[in-house]
GUTITI-723616 format. One record per residue (C-alpha): x, y, z; residue in three letters. Coordinates in steps of 0.05 Angstrom, whole numbers, padded with zeros to 5 digits, always signed. Layout:
XYZALA/...
END
This chain:
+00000+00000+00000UNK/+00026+00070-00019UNK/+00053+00108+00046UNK/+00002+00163+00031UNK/-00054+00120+00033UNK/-00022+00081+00101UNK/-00008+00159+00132UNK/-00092+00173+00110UNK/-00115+00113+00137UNK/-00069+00129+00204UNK/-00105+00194+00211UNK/-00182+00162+00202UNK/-00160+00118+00256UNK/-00139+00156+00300UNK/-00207+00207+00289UNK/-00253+00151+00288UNK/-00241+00077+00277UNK/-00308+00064+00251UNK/-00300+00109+00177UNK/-00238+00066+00174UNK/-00284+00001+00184UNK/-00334+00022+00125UNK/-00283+00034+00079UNK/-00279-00018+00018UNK/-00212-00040-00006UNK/-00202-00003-00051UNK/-00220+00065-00010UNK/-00170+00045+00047UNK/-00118+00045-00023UNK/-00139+00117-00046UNK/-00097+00175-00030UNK/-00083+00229-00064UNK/-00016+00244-00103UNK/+00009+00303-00064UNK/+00084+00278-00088UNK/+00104+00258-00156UNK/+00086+00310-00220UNK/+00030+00344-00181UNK/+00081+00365-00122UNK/+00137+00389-00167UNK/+00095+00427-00211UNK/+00071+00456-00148UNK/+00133+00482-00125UNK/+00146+00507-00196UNK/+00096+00554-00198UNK/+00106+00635-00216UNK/+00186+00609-00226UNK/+00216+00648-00299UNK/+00209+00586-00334UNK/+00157+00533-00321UNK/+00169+00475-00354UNK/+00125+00426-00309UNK/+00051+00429-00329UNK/+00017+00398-00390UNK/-00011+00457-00414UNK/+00007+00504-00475UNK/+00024+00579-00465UNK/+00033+00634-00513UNK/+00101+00664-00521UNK/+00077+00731-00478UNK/+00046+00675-00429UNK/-00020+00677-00432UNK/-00060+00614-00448UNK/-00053+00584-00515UNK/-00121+00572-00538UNK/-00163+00581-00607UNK/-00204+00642-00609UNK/-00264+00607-00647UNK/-00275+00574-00572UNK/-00251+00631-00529UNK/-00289+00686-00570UNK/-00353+00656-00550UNK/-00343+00650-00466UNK/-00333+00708-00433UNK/-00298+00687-00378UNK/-00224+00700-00369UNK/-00180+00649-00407UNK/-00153+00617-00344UNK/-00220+00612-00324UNK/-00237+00567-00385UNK/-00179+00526-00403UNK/-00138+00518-00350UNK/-00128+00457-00306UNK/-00156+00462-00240UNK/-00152+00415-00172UNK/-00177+00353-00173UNK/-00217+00372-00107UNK/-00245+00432-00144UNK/-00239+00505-00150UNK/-00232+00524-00083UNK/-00270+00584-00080UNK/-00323+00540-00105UNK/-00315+00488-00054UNK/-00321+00548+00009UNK/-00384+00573-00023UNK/-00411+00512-00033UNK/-00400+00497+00045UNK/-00427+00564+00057UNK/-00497+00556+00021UNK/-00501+00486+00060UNK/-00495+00519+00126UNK/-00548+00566+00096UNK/-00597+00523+00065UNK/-00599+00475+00126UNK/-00599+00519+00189UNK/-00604+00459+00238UNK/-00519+00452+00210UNK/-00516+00510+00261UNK/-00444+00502+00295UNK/-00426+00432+00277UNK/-00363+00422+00231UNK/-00369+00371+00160UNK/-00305+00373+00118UNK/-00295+00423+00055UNK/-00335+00397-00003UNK/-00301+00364-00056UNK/-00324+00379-00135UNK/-00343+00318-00180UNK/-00366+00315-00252UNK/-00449+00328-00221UNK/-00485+00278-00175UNK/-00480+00214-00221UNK/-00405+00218-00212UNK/-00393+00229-00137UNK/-00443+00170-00123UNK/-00394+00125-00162UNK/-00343+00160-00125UNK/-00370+00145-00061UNK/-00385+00069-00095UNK/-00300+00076-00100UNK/-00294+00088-00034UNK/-00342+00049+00007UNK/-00373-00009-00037UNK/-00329-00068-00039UNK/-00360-00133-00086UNK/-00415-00166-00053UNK/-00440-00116-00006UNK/-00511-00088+00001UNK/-00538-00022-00012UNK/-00601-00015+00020UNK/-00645+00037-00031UNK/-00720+00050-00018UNK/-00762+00032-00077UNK/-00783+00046-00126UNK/-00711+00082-00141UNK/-00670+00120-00197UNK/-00653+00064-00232UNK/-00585+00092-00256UNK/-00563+00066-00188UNK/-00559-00005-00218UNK/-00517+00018-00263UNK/-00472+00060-00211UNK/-00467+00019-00161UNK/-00480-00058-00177UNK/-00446-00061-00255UNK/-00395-00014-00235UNK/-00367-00038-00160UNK/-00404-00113-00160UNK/-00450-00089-00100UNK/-00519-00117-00088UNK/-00583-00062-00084UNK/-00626-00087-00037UNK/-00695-00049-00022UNK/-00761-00044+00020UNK/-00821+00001-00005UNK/-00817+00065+00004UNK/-00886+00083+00025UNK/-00930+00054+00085UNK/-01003+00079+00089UNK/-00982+00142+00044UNK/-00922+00170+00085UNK/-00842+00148+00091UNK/-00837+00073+00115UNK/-00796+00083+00177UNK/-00814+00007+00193UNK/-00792-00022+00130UNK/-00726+00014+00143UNK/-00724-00006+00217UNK/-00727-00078+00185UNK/-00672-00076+00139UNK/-00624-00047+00176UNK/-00623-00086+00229UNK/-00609-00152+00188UNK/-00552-00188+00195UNK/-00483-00160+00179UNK/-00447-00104+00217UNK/-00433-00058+00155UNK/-00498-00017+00121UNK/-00491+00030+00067UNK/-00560+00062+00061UNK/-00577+00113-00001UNK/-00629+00162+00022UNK/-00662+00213-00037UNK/-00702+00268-00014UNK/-00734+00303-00059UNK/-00739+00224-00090UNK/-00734+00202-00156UNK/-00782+00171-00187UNK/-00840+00196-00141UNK/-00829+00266-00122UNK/-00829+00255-00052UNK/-00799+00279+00011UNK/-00826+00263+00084UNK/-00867+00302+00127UNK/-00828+00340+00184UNK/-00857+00292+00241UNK/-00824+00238+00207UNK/-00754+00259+00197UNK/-00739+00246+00268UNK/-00773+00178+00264UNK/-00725+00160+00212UNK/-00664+00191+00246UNK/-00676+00154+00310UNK/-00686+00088+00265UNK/-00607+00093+00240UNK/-00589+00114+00307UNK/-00614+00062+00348UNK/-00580+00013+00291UNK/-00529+00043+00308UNK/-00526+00049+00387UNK/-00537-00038+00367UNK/-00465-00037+00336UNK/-00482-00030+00258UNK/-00422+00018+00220UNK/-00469+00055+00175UNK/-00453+00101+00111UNK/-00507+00136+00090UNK/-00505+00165+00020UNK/-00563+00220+00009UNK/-00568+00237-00059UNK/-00588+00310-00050UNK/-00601+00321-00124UNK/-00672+00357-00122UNK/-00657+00393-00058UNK/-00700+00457-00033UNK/-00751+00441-00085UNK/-00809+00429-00039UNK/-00877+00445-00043UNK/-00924+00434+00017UNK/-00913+00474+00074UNK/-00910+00401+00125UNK/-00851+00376+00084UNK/-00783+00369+00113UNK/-00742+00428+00071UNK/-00669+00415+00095UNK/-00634+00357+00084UNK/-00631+00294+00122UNK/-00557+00309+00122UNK/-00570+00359+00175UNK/-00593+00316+00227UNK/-00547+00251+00214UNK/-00485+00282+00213UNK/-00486+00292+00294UNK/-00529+00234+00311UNK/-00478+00184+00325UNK/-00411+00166+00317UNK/-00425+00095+00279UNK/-00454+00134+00231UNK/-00421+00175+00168UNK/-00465+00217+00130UNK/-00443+00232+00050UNK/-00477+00285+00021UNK/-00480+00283-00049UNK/-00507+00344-00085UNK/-00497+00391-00138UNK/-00527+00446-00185UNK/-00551+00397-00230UNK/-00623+00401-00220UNK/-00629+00450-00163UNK/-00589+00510-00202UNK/-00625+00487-00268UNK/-00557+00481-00301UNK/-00558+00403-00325UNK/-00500+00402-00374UNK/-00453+00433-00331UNK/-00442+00377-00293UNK/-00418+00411-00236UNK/-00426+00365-00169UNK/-00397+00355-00094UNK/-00398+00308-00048UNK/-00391+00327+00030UNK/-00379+00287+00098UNK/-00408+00293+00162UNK/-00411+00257+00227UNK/-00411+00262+00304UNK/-00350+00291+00339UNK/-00312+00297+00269UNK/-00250+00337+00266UNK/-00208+00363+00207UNK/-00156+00310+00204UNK/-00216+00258+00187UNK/-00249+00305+00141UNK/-00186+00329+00105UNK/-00165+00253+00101UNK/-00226+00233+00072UNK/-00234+00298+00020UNK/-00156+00271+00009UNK/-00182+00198-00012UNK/-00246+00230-00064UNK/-00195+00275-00092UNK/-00150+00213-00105UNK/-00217+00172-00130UNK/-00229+00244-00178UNK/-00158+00253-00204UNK/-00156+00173-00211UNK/-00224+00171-00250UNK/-00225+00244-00291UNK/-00175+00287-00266UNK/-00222+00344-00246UNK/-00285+00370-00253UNK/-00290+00418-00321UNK/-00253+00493-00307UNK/-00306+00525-00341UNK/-00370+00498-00305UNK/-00336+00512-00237UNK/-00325+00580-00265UNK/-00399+00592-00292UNK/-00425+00566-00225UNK/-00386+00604-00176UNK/-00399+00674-00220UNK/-00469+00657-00220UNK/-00472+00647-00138UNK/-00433+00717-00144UNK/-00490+00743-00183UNK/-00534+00796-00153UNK/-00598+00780-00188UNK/-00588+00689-00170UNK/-00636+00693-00116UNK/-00684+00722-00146UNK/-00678+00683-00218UNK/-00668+00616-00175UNK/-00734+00637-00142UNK/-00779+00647-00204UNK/-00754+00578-00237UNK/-00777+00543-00169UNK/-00850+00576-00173UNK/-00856+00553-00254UNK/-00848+00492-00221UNK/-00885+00498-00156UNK/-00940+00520-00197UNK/-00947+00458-00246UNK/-00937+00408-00186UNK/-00998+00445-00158UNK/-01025+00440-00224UNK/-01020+00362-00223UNK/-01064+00352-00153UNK/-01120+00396-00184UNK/-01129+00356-00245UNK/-01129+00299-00199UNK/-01177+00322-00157UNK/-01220+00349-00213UNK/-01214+00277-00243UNK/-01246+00228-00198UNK/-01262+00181-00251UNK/-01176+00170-00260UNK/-01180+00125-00211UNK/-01216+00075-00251UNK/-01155+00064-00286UNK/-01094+00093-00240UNK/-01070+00120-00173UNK/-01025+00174-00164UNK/-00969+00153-00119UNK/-00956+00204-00052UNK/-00922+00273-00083UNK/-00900+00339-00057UNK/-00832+00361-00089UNK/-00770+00346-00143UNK/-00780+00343-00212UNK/-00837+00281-00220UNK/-00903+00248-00198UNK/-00912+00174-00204UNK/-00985+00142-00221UNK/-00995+00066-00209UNK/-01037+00030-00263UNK/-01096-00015-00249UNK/-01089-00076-00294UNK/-01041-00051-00344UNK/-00965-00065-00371UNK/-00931+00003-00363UNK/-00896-00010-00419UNK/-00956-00019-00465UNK/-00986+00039-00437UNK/-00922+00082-00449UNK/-00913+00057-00532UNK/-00992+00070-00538UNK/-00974+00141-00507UNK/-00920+00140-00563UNK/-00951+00120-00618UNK/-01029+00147-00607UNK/-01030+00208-00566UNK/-00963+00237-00583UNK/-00937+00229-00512UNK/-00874+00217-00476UNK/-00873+00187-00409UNK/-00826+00133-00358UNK/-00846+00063-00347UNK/-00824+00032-00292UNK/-00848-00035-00260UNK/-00913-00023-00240UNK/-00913+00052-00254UNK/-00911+00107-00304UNK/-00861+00173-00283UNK/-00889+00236-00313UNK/-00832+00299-00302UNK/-00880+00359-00297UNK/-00811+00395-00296UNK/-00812+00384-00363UNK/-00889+00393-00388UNK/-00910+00464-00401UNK/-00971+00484-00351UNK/-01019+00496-00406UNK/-01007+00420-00430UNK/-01013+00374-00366UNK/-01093+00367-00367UNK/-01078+00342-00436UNK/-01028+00293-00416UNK/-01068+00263-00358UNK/-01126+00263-00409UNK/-01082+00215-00458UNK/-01063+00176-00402UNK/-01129+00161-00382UNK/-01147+00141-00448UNK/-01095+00106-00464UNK/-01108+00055-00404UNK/-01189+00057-00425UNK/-01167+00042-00498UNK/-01121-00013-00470UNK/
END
């Protein structure tokens, strides 16, 4: 094992045995390369000559760049084209920290580490796969679930998704959790995904510290939890009884068995998709800066080791955008267009009693989608006579058809409930 990783490893230890224990193999192997090229050209820096870094300068030393690209940003060269850490911009990373602390005021005086920048939210989950998934073990998902984390976590790292419904009655299944946590095995890596995706939901305040005290209590029993909480759709909520910080808040300080990953990025909640612009933060009870900085050490490794870094121009767009007078107030009309068609949704619902005949919508009250279950129909059937008869594009999945009113203008969604319905009467 590379002395880096051994010293890294050394320092979790000696902060809190129990990260160390959750580790996989090949996360107790990560460090990052703070010798070799990266050091040297470190030390190099504002010398005469600077012959260290793969880059190309002009002879006045300015970046060397075409001006069919550059003419068309306007953003300072180095701002475009120039490498940057593989942790990230760091004026990104402190303002990303510093919109946490604001977003979730319950963060209020405890410490999480410095977050580190991955290619958006798909990216730092396989990160985090890297780190903490060896082959073989289980990640416990409610369902239904994104299915992209197949694809992340199972093809990619050899894990197992294993899952327990995510409703009871119409609100969060805190027993369902209860029960598959405390199954057998000391190590749980639990992926939690508030707003969720596919069914829009979030749970109710009184039953965030029903959960909480669920993964606690595994934990006061001697299970090492991670818990990954894939943060994409955060602050998009739309019922005043909905819990509107993330769960992140409350399990970073509830107990020292358990390490809370925040994944998040600006992906969906800055409206900036193809930016790709991502971070994944750590939290948990009584941490200190050498764990943190150890661990921000090993998903810098994992994100030099994997893409280098994160794109210098979407960092760049991002962090001038946050510096942007006018953000609030722009991020704040794109979340009522939204708010408004979600509404939108639970009127036609209402209006439309006769629906039911053929589907029920699933529980829904934030993110991007709604789910409806289908009484005696194939999804997939459904969805190609959708397709090919009523000019309508929708998700099947097992059981269910996703319908992203993100995407569906306002003035069109009692049309696409009306071609759902009779699509399923037609059936």
């Amino acid at each position: 094992m590379n002395p880096l990783a051994k010293k890294l490893n050394r320092d979790i230890k000696a902060s809190n045995s129990i990260v160390y224990d959750i580790l996989s193999k090949k996360g107790r192997e990560m460090f990052y390369p703070s010798h070799g090229i990266l050091a040297q050209a470190a030390e190099a820096k504002g010398k005469k000559i600077n012959a260290t870094i793969g880059i190309a300068l002009e002879e006045n030393g300015e970046i060397l760049c075409l001006d069919s690209i550059s003419s068309n940003v306007n953003l300072p060269k180095n701002e475009v084209f120039n490498y940057v850490p593989s942790y990230g911009k760091i004026n990104l990373r402190k303002k990303w920290q510093e919109l946490i602390f604001k977003k979730n005021p319950s963060l209020k005086g405890e410490k999480i580490s410095l977050p580190v920048v991955t290619n958006a939210i798909t990216h730092g989950l396989s990160m985090c796969g890297y780190l903490f998934l060896n082959k073989g073990d289980e990640v416990i998902i409610p369902s239904p679930f994104w299915g992209n984390y197949r694809f992340i976590f199972d093809n990619a790292y050899g894990s197992k998704i294993v899952n327990f419904p995510i409703f009871d009655s119409g609100r969060f299944n805190v027993e369902g959790l209860k029960k598959i946590l405390n199954k057998r095995g000391r190590k749980k890596v639990l992926l939690l995904n508030f707003p969720n995706n596919p069914t829009g939901y979030t749970p109710l305040e009184e039953d965030i510290p029903k959960i909480v005290k669920t993964i606690k209590t595994a934990a006061q029993n001697g299970k090492k939890i991670v818990v990954l909480i894939d943060d994409a759709y955060f602050g998009l909520i739309y019922e005043n009884n909905v819990y509107k910080e993330s769960i992140f808040s409350e399990l970073c300080k509830v107990h020292k068995n358990v390490l809370a990953v925040k994944i998040d990025g600006v992906t969906k909640e800055d409206y900036a998709w193809g930016l790709r612009v991502g971070f994944v933060s750590y939290g948990i009870k009584s941490g200190n800066d050498k764990l943190y900085s150890a661990l921000a050490d090993k998903t810098g490794g994992a994100v030099r080791g994997n893409i280098s870094n994160a794109p210098n121009i979407s960092q760049s767009l991002v962090l001038s955008s946050f510096k942007d007078s006018k953000y609030n107030s722009q991020k704040a009309k794109k979340y009522a267009i939204l708010k408004k068609r979600a509404n939108k949704v639970k009127q036609i619902l209402k209006k439309h009693p006769e629906y039911r005949d053929e589907f029920e919508a699933l529980p829904f009250n934030s993110g991007y989608f709604m789910c409806i279950v289908l009484k005696n129909h194939d999804p997939e059937k459904i969805r190609n006579i959708l397709l090919d008869k009523y000019d309508t594009g929708t998700i099947a999945f097992p059981g269910l058809l996703r319908v992203a009113f993100s995407a569906t203008p306002y003035n069109l969604l009692e049309e696409l409930f009306e071609n759902i319905y009779h699509a399923c009467k037609k059936n």
